[in-house]
Backbone as JSON Lines, residues from 0, in Angstrom:
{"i":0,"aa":"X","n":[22.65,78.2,-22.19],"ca":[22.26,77.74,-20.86],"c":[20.84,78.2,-20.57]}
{"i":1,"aa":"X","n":[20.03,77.16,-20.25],"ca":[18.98,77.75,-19.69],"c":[18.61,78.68,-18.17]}
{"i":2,"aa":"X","n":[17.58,79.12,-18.46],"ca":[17.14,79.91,-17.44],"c":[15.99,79.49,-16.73]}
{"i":3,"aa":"X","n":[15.71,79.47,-15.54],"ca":[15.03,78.84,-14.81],"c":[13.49,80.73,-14.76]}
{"i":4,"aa":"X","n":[12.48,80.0,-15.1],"ca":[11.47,80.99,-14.72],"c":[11.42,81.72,-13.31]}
{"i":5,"aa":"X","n":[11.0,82.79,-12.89],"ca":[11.35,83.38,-12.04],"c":[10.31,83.07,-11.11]}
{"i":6,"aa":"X","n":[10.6,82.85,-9.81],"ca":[9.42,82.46,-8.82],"c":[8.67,83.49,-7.86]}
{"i":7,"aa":"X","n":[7.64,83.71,-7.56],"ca":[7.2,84.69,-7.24],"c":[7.12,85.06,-5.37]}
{"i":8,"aa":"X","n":[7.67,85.42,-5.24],"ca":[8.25,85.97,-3.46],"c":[6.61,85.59,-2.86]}
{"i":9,"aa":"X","n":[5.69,86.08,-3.44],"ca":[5.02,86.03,-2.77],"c":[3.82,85.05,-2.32]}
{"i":10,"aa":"X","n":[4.38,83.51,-2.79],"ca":[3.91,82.37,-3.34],"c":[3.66,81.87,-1.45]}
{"i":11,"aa":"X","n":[2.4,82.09,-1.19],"ca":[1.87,81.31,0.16],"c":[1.9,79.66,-0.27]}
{"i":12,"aa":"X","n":[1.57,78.95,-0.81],"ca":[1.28,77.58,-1.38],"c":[2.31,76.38,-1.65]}
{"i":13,"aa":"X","n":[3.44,77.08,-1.96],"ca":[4.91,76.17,-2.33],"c":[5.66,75.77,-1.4]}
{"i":14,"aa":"X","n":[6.28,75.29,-1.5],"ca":[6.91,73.95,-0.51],"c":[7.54,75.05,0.27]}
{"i":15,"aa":"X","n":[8.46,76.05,-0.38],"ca":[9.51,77.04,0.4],"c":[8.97,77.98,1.65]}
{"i":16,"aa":"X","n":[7.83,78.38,1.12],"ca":[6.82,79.26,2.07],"c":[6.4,78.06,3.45]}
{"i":17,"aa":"X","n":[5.74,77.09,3.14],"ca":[5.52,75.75,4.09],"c":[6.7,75.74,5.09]}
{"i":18,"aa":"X","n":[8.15,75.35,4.34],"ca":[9.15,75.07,5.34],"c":[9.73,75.9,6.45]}
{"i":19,"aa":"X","n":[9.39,77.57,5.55],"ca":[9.73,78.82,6.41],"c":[8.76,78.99,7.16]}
{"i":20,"aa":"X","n":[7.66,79.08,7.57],"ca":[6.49,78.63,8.29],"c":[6.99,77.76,9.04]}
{"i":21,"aa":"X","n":[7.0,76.61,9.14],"ca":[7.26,75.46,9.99],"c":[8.4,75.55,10.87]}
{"i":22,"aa":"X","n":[9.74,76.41,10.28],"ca":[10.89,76.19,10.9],"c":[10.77,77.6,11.86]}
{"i":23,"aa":"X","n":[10.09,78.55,11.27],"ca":[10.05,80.05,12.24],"c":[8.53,79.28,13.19]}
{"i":24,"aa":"X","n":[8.43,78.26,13.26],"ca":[7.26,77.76,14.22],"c":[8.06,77.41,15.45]}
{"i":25,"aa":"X","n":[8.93,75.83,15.15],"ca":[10.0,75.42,15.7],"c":[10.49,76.56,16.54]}
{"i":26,"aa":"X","n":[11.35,77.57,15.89],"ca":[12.53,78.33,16.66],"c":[11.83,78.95,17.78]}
{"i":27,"aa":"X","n":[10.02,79.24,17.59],"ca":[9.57,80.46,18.5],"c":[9.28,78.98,20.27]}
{"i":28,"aa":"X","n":[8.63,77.86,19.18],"ca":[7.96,77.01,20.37],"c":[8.48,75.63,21.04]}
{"i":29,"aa":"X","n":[9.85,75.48,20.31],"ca":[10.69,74.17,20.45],"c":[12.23,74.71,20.62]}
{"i":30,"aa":"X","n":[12.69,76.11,20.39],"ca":[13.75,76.6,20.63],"c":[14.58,76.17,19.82]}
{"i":31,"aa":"X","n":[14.41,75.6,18.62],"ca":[14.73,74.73,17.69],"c":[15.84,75.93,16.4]}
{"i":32,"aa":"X","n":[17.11,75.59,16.13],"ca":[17.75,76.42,15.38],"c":[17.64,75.65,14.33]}
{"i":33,"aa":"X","n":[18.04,76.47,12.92],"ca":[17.6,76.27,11.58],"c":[18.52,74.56,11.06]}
{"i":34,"aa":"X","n":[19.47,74.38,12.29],"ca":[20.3,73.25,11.42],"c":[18.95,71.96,12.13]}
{"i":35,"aa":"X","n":[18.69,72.65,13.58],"ca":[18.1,71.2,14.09],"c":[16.93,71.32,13.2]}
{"i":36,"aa":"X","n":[15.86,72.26,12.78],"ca":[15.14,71.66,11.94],"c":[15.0,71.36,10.58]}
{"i":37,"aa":"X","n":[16.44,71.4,9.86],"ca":[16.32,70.79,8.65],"c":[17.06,69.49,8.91]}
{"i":38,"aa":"X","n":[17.44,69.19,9.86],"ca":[18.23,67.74,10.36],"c":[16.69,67.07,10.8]}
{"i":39,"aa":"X","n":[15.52,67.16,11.24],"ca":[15.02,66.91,11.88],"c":[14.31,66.03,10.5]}
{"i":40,"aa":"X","n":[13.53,64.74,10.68],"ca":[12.41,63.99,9.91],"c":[11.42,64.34,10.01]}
{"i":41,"aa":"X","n":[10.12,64.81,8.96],"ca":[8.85,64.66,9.25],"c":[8.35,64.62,10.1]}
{"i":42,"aa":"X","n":[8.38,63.13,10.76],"ca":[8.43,62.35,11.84],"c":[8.49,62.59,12.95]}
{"i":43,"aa":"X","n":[9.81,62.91,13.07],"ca":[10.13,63.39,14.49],"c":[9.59,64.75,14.23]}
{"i":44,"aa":"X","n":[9.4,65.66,13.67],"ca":[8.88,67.44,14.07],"c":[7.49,67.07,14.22]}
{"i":45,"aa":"X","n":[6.63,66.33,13.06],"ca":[5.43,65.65,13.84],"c":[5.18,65.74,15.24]}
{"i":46,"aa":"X","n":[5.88,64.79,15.72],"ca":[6.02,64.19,16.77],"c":[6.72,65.46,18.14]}
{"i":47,"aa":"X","n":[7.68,66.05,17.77],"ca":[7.79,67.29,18.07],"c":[6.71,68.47,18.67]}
{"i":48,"aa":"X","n":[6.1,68.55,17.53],"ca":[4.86,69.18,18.07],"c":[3.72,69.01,18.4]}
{"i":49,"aa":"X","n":[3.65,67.61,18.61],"ca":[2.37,66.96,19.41],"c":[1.55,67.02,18.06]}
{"i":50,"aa":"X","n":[1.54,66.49,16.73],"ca":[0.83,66.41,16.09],"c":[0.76,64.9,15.61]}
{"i":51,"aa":"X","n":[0.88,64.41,16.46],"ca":[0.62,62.83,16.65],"c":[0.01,61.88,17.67]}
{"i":52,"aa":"X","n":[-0.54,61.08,17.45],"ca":[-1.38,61.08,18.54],"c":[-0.01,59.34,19.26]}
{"i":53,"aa":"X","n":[-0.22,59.01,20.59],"ca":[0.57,58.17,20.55],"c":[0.38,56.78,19.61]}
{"i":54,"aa":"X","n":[1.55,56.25,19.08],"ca":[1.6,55.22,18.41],"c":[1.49,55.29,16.73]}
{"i":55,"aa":"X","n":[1.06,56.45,16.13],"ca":[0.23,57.29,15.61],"c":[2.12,57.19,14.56]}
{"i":56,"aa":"X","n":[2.03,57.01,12.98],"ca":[2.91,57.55,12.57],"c":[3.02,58.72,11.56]}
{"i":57,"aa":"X","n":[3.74,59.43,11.15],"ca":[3.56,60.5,9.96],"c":[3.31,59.75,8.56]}
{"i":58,"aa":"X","n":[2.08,60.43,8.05],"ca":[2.09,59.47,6.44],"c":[3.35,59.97,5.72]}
{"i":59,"aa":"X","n":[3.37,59.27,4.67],"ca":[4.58,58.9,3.65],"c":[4.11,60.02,2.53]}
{"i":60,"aa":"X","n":[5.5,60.61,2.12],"ca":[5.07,61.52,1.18],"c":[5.86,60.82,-0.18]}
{"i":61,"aa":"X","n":[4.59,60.35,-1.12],"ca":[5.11,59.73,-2.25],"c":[5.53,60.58,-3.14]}
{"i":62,"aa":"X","n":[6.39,59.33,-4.65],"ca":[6.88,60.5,-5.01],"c":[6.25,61.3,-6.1]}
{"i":63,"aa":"X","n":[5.15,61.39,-6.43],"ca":[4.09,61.98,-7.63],"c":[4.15,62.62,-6.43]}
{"i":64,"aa":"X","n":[3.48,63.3,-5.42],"ca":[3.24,64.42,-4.31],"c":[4.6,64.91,-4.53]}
{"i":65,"aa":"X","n":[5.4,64.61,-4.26],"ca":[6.78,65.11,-3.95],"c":[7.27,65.69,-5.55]}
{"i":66,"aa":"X","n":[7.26,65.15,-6.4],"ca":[7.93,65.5,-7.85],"c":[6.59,67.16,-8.14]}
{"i":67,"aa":"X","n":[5.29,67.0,-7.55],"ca":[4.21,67.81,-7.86],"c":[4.61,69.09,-7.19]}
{"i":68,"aa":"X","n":[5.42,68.86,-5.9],"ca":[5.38,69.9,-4.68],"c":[6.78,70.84,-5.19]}
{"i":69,"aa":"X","n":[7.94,69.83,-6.17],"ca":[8.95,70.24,-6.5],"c":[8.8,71.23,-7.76]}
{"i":70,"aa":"X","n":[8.04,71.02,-8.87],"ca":[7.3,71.87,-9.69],"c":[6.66,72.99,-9.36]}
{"i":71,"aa":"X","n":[5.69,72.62,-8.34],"ca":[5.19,74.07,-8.17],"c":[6.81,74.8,-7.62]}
{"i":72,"aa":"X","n":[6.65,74.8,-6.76],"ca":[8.07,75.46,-6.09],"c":[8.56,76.07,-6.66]}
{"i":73,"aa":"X","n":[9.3,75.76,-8.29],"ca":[10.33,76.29,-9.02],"c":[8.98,76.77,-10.21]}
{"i":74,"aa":"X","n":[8.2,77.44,-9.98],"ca":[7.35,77.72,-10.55],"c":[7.09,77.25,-12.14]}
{"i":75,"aa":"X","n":[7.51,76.07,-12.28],"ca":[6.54,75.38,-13.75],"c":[5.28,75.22,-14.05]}
C-alpha cells in the first residue's frame, strides 16, 4: 500500500491553509459555523462578504487550477 508524502503544517499557500483562513473569517464576521461555510458556494461567500460588486459574478475555477491546487495540497 502506498504512502502518501507527508504535508507540511506549516504550508501558508495550499488550498487547506486558504479554507481555514476563510472559514475562521466567516465565523468571526458573518457568525457563520463550520457546516454553513462548507455548505456555502464560492459564490454566495463572495457575495457574503461584499466581495462582489452588484451584478458582478465569482469567476469559475477550472479544472487544470483545481487538479494544480489539489497537488500542491497533498504535497506532490
Amino acid at each position: 500500500m502506498a504512502t502518501r508524502p507527508a504535508v507540511a503544517r506549516n504550508d501558508e499557500t495550499g488550498f487547506s491553509h486558504a479554507a481555514l483562513s476563510l472559514c475562521a473569517l466567516t465565523a468571526r464576521t458573518l457568525h457563520w459555523r463550520p457546516h454553513e461555510f462548507w455548505a456555502a458556494t464560492p459564490a454566495e461567500l463572495a457575495a457574503a462578504l461584499g466581495l462582489l460588486a452588484p451584478g458582478d459574478t465569482a469567476p469559475c475555477l477550472d479544472r487544470p487550477t483545481l487538479q494544480r491546487l489539489m497537488e500542491h495540497d497533498h504535497g506532490r
